[in-house]
N, C-alpha and C positions, 0 to 999 in steps of 0.2 A: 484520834487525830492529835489529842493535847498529849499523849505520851508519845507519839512522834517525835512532834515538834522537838520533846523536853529532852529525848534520845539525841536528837541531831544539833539541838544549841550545848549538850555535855560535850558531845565529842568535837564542834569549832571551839568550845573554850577552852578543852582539853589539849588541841592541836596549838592554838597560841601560848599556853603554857611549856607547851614542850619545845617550842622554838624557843622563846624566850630563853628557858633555863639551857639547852643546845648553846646558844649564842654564851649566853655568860658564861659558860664551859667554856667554850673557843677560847675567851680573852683571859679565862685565869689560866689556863694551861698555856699561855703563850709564856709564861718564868719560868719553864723548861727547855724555852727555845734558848736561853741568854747563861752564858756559861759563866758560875760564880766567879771563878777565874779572875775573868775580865774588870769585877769591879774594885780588886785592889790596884790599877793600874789609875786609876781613877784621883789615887792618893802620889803618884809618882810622881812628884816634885822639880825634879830635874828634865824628865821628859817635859812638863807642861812648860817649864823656861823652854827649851832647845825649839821646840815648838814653836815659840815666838821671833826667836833669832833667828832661825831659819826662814819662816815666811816675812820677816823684815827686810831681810835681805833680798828676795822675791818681789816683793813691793818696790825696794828702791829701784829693782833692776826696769820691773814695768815701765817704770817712773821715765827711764832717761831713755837717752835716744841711741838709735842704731847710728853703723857706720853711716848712713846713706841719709841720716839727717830727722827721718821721722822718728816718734817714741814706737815703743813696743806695745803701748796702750793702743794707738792708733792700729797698727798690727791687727790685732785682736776684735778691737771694734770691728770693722771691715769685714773679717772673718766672718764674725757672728753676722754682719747686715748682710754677707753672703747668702749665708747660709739660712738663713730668716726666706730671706729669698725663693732660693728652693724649696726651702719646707712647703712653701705654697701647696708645690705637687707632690714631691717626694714623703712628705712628709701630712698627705691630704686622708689618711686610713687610720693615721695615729693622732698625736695631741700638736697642735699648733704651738709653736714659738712665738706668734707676731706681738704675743702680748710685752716681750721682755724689750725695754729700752735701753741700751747701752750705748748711749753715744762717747765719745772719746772725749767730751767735756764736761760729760757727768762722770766717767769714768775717773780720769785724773782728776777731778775736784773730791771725788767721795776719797781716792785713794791719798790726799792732801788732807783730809779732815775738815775739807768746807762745806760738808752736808749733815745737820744735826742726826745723830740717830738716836733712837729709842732705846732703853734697856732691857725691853724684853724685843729685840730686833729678829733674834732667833725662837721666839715660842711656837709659830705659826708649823711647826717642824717639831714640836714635843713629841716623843711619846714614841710608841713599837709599832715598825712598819714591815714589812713583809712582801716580800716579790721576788723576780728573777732576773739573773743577770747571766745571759746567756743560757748554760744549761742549768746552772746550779740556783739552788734555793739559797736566798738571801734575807736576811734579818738586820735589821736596823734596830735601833734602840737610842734614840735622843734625848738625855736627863735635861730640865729645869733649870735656863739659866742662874748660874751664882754669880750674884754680885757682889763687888768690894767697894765697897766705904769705908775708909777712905782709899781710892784705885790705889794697887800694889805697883809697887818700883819694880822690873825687870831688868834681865843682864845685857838690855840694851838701853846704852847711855840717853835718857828723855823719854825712853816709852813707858807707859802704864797702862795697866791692866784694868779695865773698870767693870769687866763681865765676862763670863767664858760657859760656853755648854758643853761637857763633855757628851761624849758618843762612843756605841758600839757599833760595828758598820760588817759584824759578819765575816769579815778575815782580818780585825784591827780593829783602833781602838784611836781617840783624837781628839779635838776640843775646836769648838770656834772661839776666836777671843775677839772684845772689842778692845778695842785700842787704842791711846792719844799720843801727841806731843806735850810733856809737860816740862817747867823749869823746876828745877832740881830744888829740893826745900819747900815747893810751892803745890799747894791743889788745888791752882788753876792750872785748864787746858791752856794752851795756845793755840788750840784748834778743836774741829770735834773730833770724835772718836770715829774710827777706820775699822776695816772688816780683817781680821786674818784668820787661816785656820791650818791644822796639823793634822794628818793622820801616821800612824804605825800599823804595818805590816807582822803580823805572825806566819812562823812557820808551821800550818798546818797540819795536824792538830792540837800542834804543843800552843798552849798561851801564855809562855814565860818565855820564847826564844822571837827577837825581834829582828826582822829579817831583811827589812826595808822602809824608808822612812818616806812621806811626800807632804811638803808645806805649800801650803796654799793661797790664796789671796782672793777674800771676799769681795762681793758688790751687790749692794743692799738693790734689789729695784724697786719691791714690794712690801708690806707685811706678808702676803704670800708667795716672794720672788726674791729668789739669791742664784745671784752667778759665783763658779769660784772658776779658780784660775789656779792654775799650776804650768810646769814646764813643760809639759806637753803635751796637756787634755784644758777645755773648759768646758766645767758642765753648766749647765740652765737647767734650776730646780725649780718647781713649779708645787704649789699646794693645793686643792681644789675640796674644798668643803661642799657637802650633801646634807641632805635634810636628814637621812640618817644618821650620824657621827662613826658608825661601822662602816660604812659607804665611801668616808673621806680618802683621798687618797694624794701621793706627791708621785710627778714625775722628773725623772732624769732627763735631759738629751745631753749625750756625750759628745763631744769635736774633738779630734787629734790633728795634733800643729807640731808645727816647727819652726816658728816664728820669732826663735831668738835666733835662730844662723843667719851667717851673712846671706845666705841663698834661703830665704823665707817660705814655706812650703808648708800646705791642709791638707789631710788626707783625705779622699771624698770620699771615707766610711766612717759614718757614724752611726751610733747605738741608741735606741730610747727605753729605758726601764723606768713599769708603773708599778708601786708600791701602796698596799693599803694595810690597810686595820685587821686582818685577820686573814692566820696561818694558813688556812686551807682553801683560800681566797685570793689567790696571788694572780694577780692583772699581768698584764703581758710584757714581753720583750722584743723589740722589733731592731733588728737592722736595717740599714736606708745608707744611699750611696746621694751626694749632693754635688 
C-alpha cells in the first residue's frame, strides 16, 4: 500500500512540475511573437512629436462645438450612454460596459487638464497580451511607462510631455503620452495632465514602410479603464485581474462613428476583442450589432 501511495504522490508531483515548467515555456517563447524590428521605432523621434500634434489637434477639435451648437464631446458621450445601453442585451454573452463612466463633464474636464492624473495612469495595461481580432491572431506588447523630469517641450506651442508608453499593437506601433498646459520657461502646469495617444500602421509584412497613421485622445476612467477616441472608432478598454496573473486579461469594445459630420451617424456594428497572458490562450472575438 505505502509503495502505492509513494507511486501516485511521484507522479501528482511530477504532473505539477510539468505544468509549471509547460507554463513558463509559454511566456518565454512569447519574444518570438515581437519582431525585433519594431523596437528601433521606439527610438523615432520625429514620429513620437507628430504623434502629439496630431492627437492635439484631435483634442481641440472634441473640445469645440459643431455647427448646431453642441461639442463633439457631448456627441460621443451619448454614443457611449447609447450604447452601454444595449449592451444590457446585446452585449449580455460577452463582458459588460456598464462599468465605464463618461459623462461629457468628466470628459471635457479631463480633456481640459482638470483631473489630476497619476504617472503610472497607463501600468494597469503593461506587458504582452494576446488574442484575436477578427480572423487574425493579435499581439500586443505595452512597455513601462517613461517618465520626463523635468516634462519635455513639444512642437506644440505650451504642451509638455511628462510620460509616454510606447506599444506594439501587431500591425503598428505608438505611444500614450500624458500631457499638460505649461508657460514657456516655467515647470509649472497650468493644469493637469490629459490623455493623448498615436498609433502607425505597417505595410504588412514589411516593418519599415508606414502606411497609415491614427491619433487619438485618451480618457482616464479607471486604473483599470481607458477610453480612446479617434475620428471614427472609440474603443472602451477594460483590464480585469485573477487570482492567477496568467489568467489576467483586457478587453476591447470597439464603436464606429461619424460624429464629426454635419449629419452625425453610429454604426450599429460593433466588435469586442478579449486579450490575455498567453499565446496559445487567446479569449474570444465577438461581434454585436446595437
Amino acid at each position: 500500500m505505502k509503495s502505492k501511495l509513494a507511486i501516485i504522490l511521484i507522479l501528482v508531483l511530477g504532473s505539477l512540475f510539468i505544468d509549471k515548467r509547460s507554463t513558463h515555456a509559454q511566456v518565454e517563447n512569447t519574444r518570438d511573437l515581437f519582431p525585433v524590428e519594431v523596437s528601433a521605432w521606439k527610438l523615432a523621434d520625429a514620429k513620437f512629436e507628430l504623434g502629439i500634434v496630431e492627437a492635439e489637434t484631435l483634442r481641440e477639435r472634441i473640445l469645440s462645438k459643431s455647427p448646431s451648437g453642441e461639442t463633439y464631446a457631448k456627441r460621443i458621450c451619448d454614443a457611449i450612454a447609447k450604447c452601454q445601453v444595449s449592451g444590457k442585451t446585446v452585449l449580455a454573452d460577452g463582458t459588460s460596459i456598464a462599468r465605464f463612466q463618461v459623462s461629457q463633464d468628466r470628459l471635457i474636464g479631463q480633456l481640459n487638464g482638470r483631473q489630476p492624473l497619476e504617472a503610472d495612469a497607463f501600468s494597469g495595461f503593461d506587458g504582452q497580451w494576446f488574442g484575436r481580432w477578427d480572423q487574425s491572431e493579435v499581439n500586443h506588447d505595452w512597455h513601462p511607462i517613461e517618465s520626463f523630469l523635468p516634462p519635455k517641450q513639444t512642437q506644440v506651442e505650451g504642451v509638455y510631455v511628462s510620460g509616454a508608453q510606447y506599444a506594439w499593437i501587431g500591425n503598428g506601433f505608438g505611444w500614450n503620452y500624458l500631457v499638460s498646459k505649461r508657460s514657456s520657461g516655467t515647470q509649472k502646469a497650468e493644469r493637469g495632465d490629459y490623455v493623448l495617444g498615436m498609433v502607425y500602421y505597417f505595410q504588412s509584412p514589411d516593418f519599415k514602410t508606414i502606411t497609415s497613421q491614427k491619433p487619438h485622445v485618451g480618457f482616464y476612467d479607471s486604473p483599470t479603464r481607458l477610453v480612446w477616441i479617434t475620428d471614427r472608432e472609440v474603443f472602451l478598454e477594460e483590464v480585469f485581474s485573477e487570482t492567477d496573473p496568467l489568467e489576467n486579461h483586457y478587453v476591447i469594445t470597439a464603436l464606429f462613428h461619424d460624429l464629426f459630420a454635419d449629419q452625425p451617424t453610429t454604426s450599429p456594428d460593433g466588435v469586442q476583442a478579449d486579450y490575455g497572458r498567453l499565446p496559445n490562450k487567446r479569449p474570444g472575438f465577438k461581434k454585436f450589432r446595437w
